[in-house]
C-alpha positions as CSV (number, residue, x, y, z in Angstrom):
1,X,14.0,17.3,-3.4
2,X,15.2,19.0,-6.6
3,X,12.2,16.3,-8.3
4,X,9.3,17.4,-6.0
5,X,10.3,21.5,-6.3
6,X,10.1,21.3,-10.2
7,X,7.2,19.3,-10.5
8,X,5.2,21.3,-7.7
9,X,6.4,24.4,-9.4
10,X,5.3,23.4,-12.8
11,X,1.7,22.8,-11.3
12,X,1.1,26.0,-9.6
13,X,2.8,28.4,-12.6
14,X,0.4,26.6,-14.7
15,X,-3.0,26.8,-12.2
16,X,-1.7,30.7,-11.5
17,X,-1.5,31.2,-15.0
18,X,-4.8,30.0,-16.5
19,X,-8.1,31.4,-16.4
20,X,-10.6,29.3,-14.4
21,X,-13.4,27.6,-17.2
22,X,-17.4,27.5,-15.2
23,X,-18.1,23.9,-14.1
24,X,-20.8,22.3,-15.3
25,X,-23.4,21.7,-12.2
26,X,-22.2,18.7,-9.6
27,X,-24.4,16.1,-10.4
28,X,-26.4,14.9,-7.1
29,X,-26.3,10.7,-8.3
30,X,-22.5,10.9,-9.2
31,X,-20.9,11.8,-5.6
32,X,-17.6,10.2,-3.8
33,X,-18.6,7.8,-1.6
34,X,-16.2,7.6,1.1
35,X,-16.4,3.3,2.3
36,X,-17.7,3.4,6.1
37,X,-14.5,1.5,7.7
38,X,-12.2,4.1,6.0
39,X,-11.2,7.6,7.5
40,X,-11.6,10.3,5.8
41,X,-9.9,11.2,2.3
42,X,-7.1,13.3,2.1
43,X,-8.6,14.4,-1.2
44,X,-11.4,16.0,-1.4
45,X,-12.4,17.3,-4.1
46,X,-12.6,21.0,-3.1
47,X,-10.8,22.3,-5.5
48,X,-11.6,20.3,-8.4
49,X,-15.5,19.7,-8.1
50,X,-16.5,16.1,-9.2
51,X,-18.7,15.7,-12.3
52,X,-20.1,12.5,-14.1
53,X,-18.8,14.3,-17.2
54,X,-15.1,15.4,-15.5
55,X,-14.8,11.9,-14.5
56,X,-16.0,10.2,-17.8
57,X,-13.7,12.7,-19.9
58,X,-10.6,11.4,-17.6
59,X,-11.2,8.0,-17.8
60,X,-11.1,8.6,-21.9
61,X,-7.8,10.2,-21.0
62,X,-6.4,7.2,-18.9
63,X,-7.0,4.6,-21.6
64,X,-5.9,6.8,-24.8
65,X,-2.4,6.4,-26.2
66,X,-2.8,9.7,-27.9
67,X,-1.0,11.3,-24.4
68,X,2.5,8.9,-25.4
69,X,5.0,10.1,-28.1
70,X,3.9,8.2,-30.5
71,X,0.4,7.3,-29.7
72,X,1.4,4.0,-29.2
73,X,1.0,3.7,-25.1
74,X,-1.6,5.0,-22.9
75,X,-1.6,5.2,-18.8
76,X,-4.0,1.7,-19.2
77,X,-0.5,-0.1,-20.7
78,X,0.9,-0.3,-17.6
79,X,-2.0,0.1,-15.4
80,X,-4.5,-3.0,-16.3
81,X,-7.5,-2.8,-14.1
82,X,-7.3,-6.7,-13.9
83,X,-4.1,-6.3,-12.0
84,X,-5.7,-3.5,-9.7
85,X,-4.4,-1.4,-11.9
86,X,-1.1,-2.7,-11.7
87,X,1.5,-3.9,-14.7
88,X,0.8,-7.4,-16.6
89,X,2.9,-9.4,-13.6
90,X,6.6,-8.4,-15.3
91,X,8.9,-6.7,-12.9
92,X,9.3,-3.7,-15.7
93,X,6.8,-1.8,-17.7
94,X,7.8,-0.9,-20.9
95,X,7.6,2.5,-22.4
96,X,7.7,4.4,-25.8
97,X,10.3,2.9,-28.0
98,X,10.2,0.0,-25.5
99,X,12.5,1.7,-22.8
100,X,12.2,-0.3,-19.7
101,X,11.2,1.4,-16.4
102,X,13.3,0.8,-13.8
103,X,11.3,0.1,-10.7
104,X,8.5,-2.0,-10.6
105,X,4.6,-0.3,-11.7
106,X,2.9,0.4,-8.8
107,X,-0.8,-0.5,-8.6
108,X,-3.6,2.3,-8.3
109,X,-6.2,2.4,-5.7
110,X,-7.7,4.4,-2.9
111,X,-5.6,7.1,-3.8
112,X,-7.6,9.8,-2.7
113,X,-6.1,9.0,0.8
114,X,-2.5,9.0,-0.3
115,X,-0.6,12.0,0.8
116,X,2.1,11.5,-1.5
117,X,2.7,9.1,-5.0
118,X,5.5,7.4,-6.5
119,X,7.8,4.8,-5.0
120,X,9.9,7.7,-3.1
121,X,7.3,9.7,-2.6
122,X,8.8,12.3,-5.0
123,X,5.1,13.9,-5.7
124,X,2.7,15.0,-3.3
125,X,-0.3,16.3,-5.1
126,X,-2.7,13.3,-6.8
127,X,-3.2,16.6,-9.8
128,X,0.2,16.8,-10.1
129,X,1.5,12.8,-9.9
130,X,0.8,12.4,-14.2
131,X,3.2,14.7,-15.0
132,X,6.0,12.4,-14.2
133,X,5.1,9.2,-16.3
134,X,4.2,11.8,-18.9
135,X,7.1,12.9,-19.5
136,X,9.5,10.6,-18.5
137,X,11.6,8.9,-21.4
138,X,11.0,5.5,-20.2
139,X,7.5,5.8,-20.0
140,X,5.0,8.0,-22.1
141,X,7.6,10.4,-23.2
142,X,6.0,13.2,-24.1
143,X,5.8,17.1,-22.6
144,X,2.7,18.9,-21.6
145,X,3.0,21.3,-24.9
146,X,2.2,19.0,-27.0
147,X,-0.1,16.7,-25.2
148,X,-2.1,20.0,-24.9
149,X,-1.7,20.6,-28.7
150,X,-2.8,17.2,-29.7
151,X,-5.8,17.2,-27.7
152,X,-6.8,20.9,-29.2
153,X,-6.4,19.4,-32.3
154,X,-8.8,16.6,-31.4
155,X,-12.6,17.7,-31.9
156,X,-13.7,14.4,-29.6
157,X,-11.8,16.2,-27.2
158,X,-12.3,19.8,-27.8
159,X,-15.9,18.9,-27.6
160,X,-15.9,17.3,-24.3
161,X,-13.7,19.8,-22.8
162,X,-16.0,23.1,-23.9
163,X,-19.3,21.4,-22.4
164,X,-17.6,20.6,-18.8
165,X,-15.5,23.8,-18.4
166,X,-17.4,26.3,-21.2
167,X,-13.9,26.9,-22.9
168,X,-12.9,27.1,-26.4
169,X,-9.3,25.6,-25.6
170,X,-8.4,23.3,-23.5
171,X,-5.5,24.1,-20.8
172,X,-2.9,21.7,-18.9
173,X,-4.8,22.7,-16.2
174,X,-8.2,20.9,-17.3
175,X,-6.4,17.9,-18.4
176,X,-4.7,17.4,-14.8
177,X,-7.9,18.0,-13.3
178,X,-9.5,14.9,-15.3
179,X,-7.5,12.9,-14.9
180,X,-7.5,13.1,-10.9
181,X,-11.5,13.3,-11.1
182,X,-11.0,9.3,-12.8
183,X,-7.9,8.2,-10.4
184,X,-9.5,9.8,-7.4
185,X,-12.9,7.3,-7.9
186,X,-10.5,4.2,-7.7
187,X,-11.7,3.1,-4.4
188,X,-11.2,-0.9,-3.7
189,X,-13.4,-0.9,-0.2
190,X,-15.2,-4.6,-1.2
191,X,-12.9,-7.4,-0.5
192,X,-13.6,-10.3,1.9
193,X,-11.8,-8.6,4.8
194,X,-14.3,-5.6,4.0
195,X,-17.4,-8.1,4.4
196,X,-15.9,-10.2,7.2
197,X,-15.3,-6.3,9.0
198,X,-19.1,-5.6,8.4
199,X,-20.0,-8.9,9.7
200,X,-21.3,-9.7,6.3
201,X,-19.4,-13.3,6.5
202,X,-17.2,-15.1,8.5
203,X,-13.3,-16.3,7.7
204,X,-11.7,-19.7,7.3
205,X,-10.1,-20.8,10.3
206,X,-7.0,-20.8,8.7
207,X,-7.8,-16.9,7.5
208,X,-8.5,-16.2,11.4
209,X,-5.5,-17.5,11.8
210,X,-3.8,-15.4,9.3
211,X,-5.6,-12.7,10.5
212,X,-3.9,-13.0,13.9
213,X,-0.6,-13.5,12.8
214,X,-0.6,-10.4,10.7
215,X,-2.1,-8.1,13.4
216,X,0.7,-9.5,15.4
217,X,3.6,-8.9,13.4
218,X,2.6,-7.2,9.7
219,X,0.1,-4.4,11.0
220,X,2.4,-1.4,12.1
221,X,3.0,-0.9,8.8
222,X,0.5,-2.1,6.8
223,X,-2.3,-0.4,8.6
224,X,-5.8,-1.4,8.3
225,X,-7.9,-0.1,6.8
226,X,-6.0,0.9,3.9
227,X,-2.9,-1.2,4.6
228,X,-0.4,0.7,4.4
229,X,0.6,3.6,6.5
230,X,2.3,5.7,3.8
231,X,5.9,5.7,5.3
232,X,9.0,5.3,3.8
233,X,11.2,2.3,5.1
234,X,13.6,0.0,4.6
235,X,12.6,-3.5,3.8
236,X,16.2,-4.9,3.6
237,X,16.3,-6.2,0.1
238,X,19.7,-5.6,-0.3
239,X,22.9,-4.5,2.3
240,X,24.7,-2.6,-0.6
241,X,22.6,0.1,-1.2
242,X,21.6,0.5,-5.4
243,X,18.4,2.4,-5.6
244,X,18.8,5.1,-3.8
245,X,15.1,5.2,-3.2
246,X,13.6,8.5,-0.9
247,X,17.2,9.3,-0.5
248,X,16.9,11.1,-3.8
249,X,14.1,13.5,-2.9
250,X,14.9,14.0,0.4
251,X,18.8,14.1,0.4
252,X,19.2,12.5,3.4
253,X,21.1,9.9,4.1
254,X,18.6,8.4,6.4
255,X,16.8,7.6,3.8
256,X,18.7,5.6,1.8
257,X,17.3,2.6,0.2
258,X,13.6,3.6,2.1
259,X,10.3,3.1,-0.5
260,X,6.9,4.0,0.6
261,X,4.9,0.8,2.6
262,X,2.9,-0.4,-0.4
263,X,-1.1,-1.0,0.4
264,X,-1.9,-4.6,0.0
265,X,-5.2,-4.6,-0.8
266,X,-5.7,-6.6,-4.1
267,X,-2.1,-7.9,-3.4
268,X,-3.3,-11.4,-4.7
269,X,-3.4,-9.5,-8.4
270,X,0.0,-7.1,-8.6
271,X,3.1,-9.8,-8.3
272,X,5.4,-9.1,-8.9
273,X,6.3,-7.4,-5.7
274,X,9.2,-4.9,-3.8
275,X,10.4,-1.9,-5.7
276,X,12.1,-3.8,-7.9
277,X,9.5,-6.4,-8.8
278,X,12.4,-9.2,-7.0
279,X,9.2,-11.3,-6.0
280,X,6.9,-13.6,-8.0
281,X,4.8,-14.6,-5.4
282,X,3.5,-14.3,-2.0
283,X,5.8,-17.2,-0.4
284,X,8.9,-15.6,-1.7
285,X,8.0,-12.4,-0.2
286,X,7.1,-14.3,3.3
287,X,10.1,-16.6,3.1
288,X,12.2,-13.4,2.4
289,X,10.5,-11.5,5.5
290,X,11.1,-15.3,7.4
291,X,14.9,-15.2,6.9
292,X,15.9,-13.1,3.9
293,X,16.2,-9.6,5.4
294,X,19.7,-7.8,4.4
295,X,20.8,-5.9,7.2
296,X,22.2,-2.5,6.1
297,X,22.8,0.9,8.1
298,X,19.0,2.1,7.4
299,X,17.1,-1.2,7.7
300,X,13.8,-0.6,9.2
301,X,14.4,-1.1,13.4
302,X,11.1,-3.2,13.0
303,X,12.9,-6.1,10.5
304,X,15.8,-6.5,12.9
305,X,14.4,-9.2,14.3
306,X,13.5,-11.9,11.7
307,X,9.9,-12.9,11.9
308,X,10.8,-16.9,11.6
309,X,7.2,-17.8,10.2
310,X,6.9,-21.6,10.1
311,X,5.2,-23.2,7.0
312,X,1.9,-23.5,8.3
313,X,2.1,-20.0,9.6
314,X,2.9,-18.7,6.0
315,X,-0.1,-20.2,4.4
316,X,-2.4,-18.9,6.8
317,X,-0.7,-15.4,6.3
318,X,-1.3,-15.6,2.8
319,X,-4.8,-17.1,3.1
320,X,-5.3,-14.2,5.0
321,X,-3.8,-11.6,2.3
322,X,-5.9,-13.3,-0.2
323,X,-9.3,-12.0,1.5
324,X,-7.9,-8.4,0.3
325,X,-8.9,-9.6,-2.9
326,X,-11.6,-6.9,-4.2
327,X,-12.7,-9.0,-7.7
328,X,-15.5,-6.2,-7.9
329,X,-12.8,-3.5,-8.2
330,X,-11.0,-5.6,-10.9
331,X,-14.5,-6.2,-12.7
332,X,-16.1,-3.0,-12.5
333,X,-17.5,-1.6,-15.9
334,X,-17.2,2.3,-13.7
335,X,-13.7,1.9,-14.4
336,X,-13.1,0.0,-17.3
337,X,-11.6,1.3,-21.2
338,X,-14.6,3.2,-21.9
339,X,-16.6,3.3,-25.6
340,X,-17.2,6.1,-27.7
């Protein structure tokens, strides 16, 4: 709790506190195109109106190591866009003097329809969620002063900032903004499971039958159409409790050892997988849910029961998880380290 009431407090001293810069004019070809099986966003953009420009000047942001310590890590380090924006397939990402993280780089997508970030769920605004690898000492390692100061100091950026917002110094404010215009626009919505829902193409027989198995026994919490249904749970990794996991924002010893329900879209491209990257591949993680589950005082009621997957049935589960592959989000120039 004490996490999410400085970091929440930190954003709205700073948007109370600083003057409001004009916007250039929303651009009618550059819009947020919400994918027609997906429910509505829980961002929206109301308060931060989209620009080609905003977004552009964020993306710059993302893949510049000028926001580290000592310039020599950017948010792109541990976020590749080849792994969905995921780590390089280690368990650890490695930060400024080459700290290593301790849970396992979460990869970025759809995250306009998250309605909270980080593997506890410790923030709960997508403008406020860069603060923390920011500033943490195993990660960028820097504070917000100076981020701000280097980027005043930077005419590339001083110039890009006065023609979106009309300002002669850029504020914390801006910068958050962004940066949430470029990780808002990450939308993976083109996979095989996307074209087999729009009757675009058909599935394998042994994808149907992956299909079926995971609607039968994967889907309450991986919901479609995102695939996760933003929760925190359990998934018995351990009986002797070590991370403490939501337990540490909450306080509540209910939720001990309990990590937000990862989406598996893309899942093909971001082992290695659990909190704690324990997982190289998707038959360890199936053989674990098979007969690996760690019974502990807060294991998820749904993993009491082992699911007891035969060999045939796990390769058609993963065959099935493998049409979540979305190569065009991996591929797509929109989102790639931009030239200047």
């Amino acid at each position: 709790m004490l996490l999410k009431i400085v970091l929440v407090g930190v954003i709205l001293l700073t948007f109370s506190c600083k003057k409001e810069g004009k916007i250039t004019p929303f651009s009618p070809t550059f819009t947020f195109n919400q994918p027609v099986n997906f429910p509505a966003p829980y961002y929206t953009f109301e308060n931060n109106p989209l620009t080609k420009e905003g977004f552009e000047l964020g993306r710059y942001l993302f893949y510049d190591p000028i926001l580290s310590l000592d310039s020599s890590i950017s948010c792109s380090s541990c976020h590749a866009q080849s792994h969905s924006f995921a780590d390089h397939n280690i368990p650890f990402s490695k930060g400024v003097d080459k700290k290593i993280g301790t849970r396992n780089t979460p990869a970025l997508m759809n995250l306009a329809w998250s309605t909270s970030f980080m593997w506890n769920g410790g923030v709960n605004h997508i403008e406020v969620q860069p603060l923390v690898p920011l500033t943490s000492t195993h990660e960028l390692g820097e504070s917000m002063i100076n981020i701000v100061l280097k980027l005043n100091r930077s005419n590339f950026y001083r110039t890009k900032f006065k023609a979106l917002y009309e300002m002669d110094e850029i504020t914390d404010q801006h910068f958050l903004k962004v940066l949430a215009q470029f990780t808002a626009m990450l939308v993976s919505s083109n996979s095989r499971y996307d074209q087999y829902i729009s009757g675009k193409i058909n599935f394998t027989t042994q994808e149907v039958e992956g299909y079926a198995l995971f609607k039968a026994n994967c889907a309450s919490c991986h919901r479609e159409p995102l695939f996760t249904d933003y929760s925190f749970r359990n998934s018995g990794l351990e009986s002797i409790i070590v991370d403490s996991g939501r337990y540490r924002v909450t306080q509540n010893p209910a939720d001990l050892g309990k990590f937000k329900v990862p989406t598996l879209r893309n899942i093909e491209f971001t082992y290695p997988y659990m909190h704690d990257g324990k997982f190289m591949n998707l038959e360890q993680v199936i053989a674990f849910k098979s007969n690996g589950i760690k019974d502990s005082p807060t294991l998820d009621p749904l993993l009491k029961t082992p699911f007891a997957f035969t060999k045939i049935q796990q390769q058609a589960l993963i065959s099935f998880l493998k049409t979540l592959s979305d190569y065009n989000y991996t591929s797509n120039p929109l989102y790639a380290e931009p030239r200047r």
